[in-house]
C-alpha positions in Angstrom: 100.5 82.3 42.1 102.1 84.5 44.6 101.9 83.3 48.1 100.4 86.3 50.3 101.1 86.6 54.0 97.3 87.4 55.3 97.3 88.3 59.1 94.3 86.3 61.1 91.1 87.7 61.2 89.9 89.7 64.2 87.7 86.9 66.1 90.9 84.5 65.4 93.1 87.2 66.8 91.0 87.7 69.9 90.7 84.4 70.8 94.7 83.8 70.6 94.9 86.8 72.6 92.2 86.0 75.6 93.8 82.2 75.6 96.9 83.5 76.1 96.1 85.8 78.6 94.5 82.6 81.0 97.6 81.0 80.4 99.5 84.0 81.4 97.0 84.2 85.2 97.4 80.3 85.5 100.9 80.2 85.9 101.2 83.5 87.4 98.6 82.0 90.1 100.9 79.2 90.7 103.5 81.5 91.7 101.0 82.9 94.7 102.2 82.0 98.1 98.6 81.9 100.0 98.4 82.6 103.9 98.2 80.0 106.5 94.6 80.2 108.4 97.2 81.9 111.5 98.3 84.7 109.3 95.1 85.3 107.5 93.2 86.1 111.2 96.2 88.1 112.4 96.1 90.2 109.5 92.5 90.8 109.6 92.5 91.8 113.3 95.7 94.4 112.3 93.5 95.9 109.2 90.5 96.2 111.4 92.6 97.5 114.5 94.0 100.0 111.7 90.3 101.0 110.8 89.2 101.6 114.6 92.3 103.7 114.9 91.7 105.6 111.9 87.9 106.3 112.7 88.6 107.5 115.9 91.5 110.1 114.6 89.0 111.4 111.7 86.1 111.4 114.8 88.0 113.3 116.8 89.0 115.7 113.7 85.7 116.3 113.1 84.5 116.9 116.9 87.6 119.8 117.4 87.1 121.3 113.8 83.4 121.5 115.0 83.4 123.2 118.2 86.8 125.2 116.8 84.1 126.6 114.2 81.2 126.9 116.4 83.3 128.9 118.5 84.9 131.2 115.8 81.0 131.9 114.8 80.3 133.1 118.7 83.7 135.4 119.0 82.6 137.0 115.2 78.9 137.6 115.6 
């Protein structure tokens, strides 16, 4: 009888793949250099420092582009 090569069925396929893929994240998580408790707060205080800055800019944007249109609509009507 004539040996066939049958590929794995779908489920068998799946499962080698989503196995492999924890393996995969496992040791790619060992690679992770984590922060030290230091670096994690003086990173947070830069992000939100960054965020207060940024709000401010778009708050003042807004306030100018306001009055810059409230005060086209006077000189125009």
């Amino acid at each position: 009888m004539a040996e066939t090569n049958k590929k794995p069925n779908f489920f068998v396929r799946t499962g080698r793949a989503i196995s492999k893929w924890f393996r995969e994240m496992k040791s790619e998580l060992k690679k992770v250099v984590w922060p030290s408790g230091k670096q994690l707060v003086n990173n947070t205080l830069v992000v939100l420092a960054a965020v207060l800055v940024v709000g401010v800019v778009v708050v003042l944007f807004d306030f100018l582009a306001d009055n810059g249109v409230a005060l086209l609509g006077r000189l125009f009507s």
